[in-house]
C-alpha positions in Angstrom: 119.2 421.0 156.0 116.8 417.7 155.4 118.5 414.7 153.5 118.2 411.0 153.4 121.0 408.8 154.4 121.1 405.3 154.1 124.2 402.7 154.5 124.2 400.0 151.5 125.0 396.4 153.1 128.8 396.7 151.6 129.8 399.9 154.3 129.1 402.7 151.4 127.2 405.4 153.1 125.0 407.3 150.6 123.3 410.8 151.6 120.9 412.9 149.4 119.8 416.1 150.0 116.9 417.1 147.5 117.3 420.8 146.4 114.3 421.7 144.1 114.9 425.1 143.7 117.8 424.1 142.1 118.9 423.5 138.4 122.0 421.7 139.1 123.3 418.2 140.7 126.5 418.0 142.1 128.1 414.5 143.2 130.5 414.1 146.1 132.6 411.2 146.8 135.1 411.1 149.4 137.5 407.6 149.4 139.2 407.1 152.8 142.8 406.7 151.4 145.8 409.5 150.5 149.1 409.8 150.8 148.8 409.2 154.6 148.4 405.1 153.8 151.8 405.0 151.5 155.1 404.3 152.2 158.4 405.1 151.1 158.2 402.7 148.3 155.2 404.0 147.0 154.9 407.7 147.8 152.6 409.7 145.3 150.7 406.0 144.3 147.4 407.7 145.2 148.1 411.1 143.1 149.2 408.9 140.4 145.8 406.8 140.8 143.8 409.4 140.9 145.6 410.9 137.5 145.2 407.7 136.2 141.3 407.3 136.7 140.4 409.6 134.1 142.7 408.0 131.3 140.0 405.5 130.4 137.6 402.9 131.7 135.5 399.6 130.4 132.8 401.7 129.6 134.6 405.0 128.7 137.9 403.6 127.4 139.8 407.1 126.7 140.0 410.5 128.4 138.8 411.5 125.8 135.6 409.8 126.1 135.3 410.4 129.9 135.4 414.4 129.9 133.2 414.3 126.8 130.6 412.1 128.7 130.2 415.5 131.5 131.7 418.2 129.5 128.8 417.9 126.5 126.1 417.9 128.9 127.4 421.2 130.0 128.6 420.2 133.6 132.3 419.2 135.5 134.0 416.5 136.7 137.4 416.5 138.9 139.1 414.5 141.4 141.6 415.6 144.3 144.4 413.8 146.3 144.6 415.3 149.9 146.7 413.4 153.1 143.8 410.9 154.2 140.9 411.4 151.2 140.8 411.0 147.6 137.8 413.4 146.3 135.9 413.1 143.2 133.2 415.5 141.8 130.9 416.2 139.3 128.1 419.1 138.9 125.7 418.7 135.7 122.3 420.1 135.1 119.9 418.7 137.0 118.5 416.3 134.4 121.7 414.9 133.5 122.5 413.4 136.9 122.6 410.1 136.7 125.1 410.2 133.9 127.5 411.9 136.1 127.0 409.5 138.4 127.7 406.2 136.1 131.0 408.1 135.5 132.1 408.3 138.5 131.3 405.0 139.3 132.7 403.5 136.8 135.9 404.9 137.2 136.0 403.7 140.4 134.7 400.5 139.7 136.2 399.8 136.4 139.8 401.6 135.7 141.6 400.1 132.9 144.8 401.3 134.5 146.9 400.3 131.3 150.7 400.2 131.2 150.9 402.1 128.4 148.7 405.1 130.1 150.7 405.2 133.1 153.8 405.5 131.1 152.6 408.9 129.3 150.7 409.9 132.2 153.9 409.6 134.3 155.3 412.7 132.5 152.8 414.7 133.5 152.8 413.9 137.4 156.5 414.2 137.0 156.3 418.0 135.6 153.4 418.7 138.3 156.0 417.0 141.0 158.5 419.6 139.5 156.1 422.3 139.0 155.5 422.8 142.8 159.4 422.3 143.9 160.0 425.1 141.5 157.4 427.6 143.1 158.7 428.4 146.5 155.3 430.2 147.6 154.3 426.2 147.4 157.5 424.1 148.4 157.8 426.4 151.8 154.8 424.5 153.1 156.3 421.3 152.4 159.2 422.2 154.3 157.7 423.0 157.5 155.3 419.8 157.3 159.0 417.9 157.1 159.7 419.7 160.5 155.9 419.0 161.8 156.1 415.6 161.0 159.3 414.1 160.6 160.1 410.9 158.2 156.3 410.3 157.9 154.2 410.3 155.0 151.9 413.6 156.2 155.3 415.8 155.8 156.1 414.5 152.6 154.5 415.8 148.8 151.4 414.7 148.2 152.4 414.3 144.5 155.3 412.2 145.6 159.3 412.0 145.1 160.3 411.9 140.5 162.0 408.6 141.6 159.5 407.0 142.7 156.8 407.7 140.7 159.0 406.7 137.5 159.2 403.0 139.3 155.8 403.1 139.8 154.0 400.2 137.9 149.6 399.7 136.8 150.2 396.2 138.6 151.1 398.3 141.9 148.4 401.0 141.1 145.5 398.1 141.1 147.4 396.6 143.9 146.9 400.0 145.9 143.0 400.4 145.1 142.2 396.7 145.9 143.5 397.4 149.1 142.4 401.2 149.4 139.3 401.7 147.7 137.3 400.5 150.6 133.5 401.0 150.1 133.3 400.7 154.0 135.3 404.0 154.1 133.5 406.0 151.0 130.7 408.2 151.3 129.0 409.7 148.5 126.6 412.9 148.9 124.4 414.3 146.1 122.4 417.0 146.2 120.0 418.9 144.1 116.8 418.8 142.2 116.2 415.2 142.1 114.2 412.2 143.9 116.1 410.9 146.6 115.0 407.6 146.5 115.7 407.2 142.6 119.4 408.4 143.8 119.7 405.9 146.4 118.7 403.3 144.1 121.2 404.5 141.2 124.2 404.4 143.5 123.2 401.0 145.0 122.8 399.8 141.5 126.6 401.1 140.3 128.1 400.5 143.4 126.5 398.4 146.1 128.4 395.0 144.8 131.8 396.0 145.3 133.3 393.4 147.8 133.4 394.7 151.4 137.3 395.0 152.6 138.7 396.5 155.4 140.8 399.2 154.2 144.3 401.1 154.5 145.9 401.9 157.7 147.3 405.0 158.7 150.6 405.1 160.7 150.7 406.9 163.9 151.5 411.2 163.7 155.2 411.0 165.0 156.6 413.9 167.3 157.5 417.0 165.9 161.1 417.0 164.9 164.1 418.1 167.1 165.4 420.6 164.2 163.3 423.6 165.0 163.7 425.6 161.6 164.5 424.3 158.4 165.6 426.6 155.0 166.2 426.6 151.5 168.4 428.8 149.5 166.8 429.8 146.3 167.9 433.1 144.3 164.6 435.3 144.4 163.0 438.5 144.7 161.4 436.9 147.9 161.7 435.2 150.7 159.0 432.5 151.5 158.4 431.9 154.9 156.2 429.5 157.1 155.8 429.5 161.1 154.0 426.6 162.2 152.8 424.8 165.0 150.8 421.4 166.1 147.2 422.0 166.7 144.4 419.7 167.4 142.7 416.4 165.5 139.4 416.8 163.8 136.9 415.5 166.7 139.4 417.1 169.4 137.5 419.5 171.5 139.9 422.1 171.1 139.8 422.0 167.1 136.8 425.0 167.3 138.6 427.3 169.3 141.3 426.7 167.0 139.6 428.0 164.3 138.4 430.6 165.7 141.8 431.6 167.1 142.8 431.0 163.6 140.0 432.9 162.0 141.2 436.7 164.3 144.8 435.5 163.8 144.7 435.4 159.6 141.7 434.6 157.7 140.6 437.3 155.6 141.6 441.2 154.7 140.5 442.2 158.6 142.5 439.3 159.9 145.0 440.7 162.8 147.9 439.0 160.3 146.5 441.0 157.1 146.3 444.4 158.9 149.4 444.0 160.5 151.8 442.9 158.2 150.2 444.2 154.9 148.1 447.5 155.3 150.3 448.9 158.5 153.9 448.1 158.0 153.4 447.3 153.8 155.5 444.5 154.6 153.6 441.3 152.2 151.2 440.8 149.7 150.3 437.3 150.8 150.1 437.0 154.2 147.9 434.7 155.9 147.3 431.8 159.1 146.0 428.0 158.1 144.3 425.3 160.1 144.5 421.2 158.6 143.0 418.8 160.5 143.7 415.2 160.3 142.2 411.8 162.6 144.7 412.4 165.3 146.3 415.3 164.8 146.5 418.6 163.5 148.7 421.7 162.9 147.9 425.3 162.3 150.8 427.9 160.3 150.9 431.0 159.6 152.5 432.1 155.9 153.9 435.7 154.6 155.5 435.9 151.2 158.6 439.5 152.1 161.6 441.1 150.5 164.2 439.6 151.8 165.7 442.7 153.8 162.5 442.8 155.6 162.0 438.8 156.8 162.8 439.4 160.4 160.5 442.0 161.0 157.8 439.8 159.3 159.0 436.9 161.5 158.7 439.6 164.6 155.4 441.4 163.7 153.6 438.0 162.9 155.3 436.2 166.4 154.0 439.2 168.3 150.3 439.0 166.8 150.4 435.5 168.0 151.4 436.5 171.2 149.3 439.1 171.8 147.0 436.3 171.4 148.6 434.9 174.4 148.6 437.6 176.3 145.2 439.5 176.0 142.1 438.5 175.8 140.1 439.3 172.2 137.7 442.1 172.8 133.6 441.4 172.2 133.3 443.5 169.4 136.1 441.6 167.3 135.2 438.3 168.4 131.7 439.0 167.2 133.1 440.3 163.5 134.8 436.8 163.3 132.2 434.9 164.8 129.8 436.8 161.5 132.8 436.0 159.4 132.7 432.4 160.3 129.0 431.4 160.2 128.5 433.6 156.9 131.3 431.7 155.2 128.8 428.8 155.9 125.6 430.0 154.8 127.0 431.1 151.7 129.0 427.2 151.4 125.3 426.0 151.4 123.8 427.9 148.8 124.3 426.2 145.7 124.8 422.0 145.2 128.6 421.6 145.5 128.6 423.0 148.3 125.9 420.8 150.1 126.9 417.9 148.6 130.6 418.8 149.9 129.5 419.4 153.4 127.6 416.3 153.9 130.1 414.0 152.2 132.8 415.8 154.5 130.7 415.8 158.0 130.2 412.1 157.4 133.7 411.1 156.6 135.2 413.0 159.0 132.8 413.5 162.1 130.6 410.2 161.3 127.3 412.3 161.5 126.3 416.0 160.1 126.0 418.6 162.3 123.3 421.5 161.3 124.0 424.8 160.2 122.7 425.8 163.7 124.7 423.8 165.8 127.7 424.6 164.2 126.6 428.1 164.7 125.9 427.6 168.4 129.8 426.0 169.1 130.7 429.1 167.4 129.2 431.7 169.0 130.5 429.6 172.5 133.6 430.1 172.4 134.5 433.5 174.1 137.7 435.1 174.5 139.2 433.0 177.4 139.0 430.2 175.5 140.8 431.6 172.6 143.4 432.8 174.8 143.7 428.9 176.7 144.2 427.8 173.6 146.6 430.1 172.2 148.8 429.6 175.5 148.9 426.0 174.8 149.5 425.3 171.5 151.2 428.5 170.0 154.1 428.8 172.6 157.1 430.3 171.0 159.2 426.9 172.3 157.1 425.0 170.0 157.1 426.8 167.0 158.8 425.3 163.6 160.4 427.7 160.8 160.5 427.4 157.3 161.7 429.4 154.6 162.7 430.0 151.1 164.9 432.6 149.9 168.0 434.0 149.0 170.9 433.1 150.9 171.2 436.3 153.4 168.5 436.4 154.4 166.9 432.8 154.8 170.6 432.2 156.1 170.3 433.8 160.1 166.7 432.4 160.4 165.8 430.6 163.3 162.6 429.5 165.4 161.6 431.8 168.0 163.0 431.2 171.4 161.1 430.3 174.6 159.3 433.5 176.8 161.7 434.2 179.9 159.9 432.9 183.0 159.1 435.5 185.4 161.1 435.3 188.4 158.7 435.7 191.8 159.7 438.2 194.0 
């Protein structure tokens, strides 16, 4: 993959990638700040900010006027909130680039943030906020997050706690992105059919004056918590469950084998999890293992959606698939199937603009510099089946595994983490 990348004087790093056998641009920006930098005081600040950036700006002073400005040229815009980015997006035909661009910019640039917009846009992030408590198959991954990271903002909602977004104030919000809306820690990736240096020069011109600052902290990951398990009683016709443990940072050695690990353990309809637990025993329709990755840590869990008189033997069938990972190593011909799986999941990601423009503005943010399609392929096809199995003794032990789940009350009730593997006694 060829692209230009250049770093304006105020710490915005800009990368193109010129796609002429496209029709499309897409625009990636990643801002270094989520719900990682807030406190108690503020929690859900940056969801609300990033609601609150398409209500109306100097230029484009009504929503109105902003999804009009994309939407008529036949293209998107969006923006998400995760733990330690905010992303916004756009994709537009080719030709129409630049004025996706001068959106974006300007609502980062130039938010009107009024009081009266944040008072009607605070009952909408209220009823999201309560939209996600009242769907176990969401809240259950909340609740083991509280038990991964205890009393720290990356185990609490993203979306934040009702209370505190109703106190929540525009004075507060501008506050937040003085503070957070560091151009030393955005990057912004576009790719497609267009010049490269007639991008460089449009994003310099929208956004290469915004006064260098240094940024939001993060607070340190704390240790798990003591509580091993952690339930919710909630009449159903299922029982919501998480199993999770702490994995590896993002630039951590061990984060590839992870995903591989990851990848044989529940990615997919020939995952170990999906065969297991859905087309042997017919015990879930959901069933599946996650990775997340942050600067200094990381956790991976595994998630299964049961009737309620079958949880333990979900709980038992999906602990034993992650111990057989433990205990045997995976066989060559599997480990080539996910190794395929992997690297085509790639090649297909970098077909089309969004993608591109995704991968570059992610490599850069999180790994500082972008690794090729080939080198990525050449870590994956590394890592053989001992190191799967290193890292599946040390991180998925059964002692540090964290419960979760969501049900009715007998059967979420007798739920507990797994217990530690008796030691073998030497003779």
């Amino acid at each position: 993959m060829e692209y230009t990348r250049v770093v304006l004087p105020n710490g915005l790093r800009v990368l193109v990638a010129e796609m002429p056998e496209t029709r499309s641009v897409s625009i990636t920006m990643y801002v270094g700040v989520g719900s990682r930098a807030e406190t108690r005081a503020n929690a859900g600040i940056s969801h609300f900010i990033e609601h609150m950036l398409f209500k109306g700006t100097a230029k484009r002073p009504t929503a109105a006027d902003i999804s009009y400005a994309v939407e008529a040229l036949g293209g998107s815009v969006n923006a998400s909130t995760d733990r330690e980015v905010t992303v916004f997006s756009a994709r537009v035909p080719a030709r129409h680039y630049l004025v996706a661009l001068d959106v974006i910019a300007d609502m980062i640039r130039a938010p009107l943030l009024r009081e009266s917009d944040v008072t009607a846009e605070r009952n909408v992030v209220i009823e999201e906020i309560r939209m996600y408590r009242d769907q176990p198959q969401d809240r259950v991954h909340t609740l083991v997050d509280e038990l991964l990271y205890p009393r720290h903002p990356l185990g609490w909602e993203i979306a934040g706690r009702e209370p505190v977004v109703r106190s929540l104030s525009a004075a507060e919000m501008r506050a937040f992105m003085q503070a957070g809306y560091a151009p030393g820690r955005t990057v912004i990736a576009i790719a497609g059919r267009l010049d490269a240096g007639e991008a460089i020069r449009a994003v310099e011109n929208a956004l290469g004056d915004i006064a260098a600052r240094p940024g939001l902290s993060f607070s340190k990951a704390p240790q798990p918590a003591k509580a091993r398990s952690k339930v919710l009683v909630k009449r159903g016709e299922q029982v919501h469950l998480c199993i999770g443990w702490r994995g590896a940072p993002q630039q951590h050695a061990d984060k590839w084998a992870l995903d591989m690990l990851n990848a044989v353990l529940g990615e997919g309809m020939s995952s170990r999890l999906f065969l297991e637990l859905r087309e042997k025993r017919a015990l879930a329709y959901d069933v599946h293992s996650y990775e997340a990755n942050y600067s200094d840590v990381g956790h991976l869990v595994i998630y299964a959606g049961v009737a309620p008189d079958r949880v333990r033997e979900a709980v038992t069938a999906a602990l034993a698939e992650v111990a057989r990972l433990r205990d045997q190593t995976v066989e060559d011909a599997e480990l080539g199937r996910v190794r395929d799986f992997v690297k085509g999941r790639i090649d297909l990601r970098l077909e089309g603009t969004a993608g591109v423009a995704g991968w570059l503005a992610g490599q850069e943010m999180f790994y500082d510099r972008i690794r090729t399609v080939d080198e990525i392929g050449a870590i994956v096809d590394s890592i053989g089946p001992a190191e799967i199995q290193r890292v599946a003794r040390e991180y998925l032990r059964p002692e540090l595994a964290y419960l979760a789940a969501i049900g009715p009350r007998v059967a979420v009730g007798p739920l507990a983490a797994p217990e530690p593997e008796p030691m073998e006694m030497a003779s």
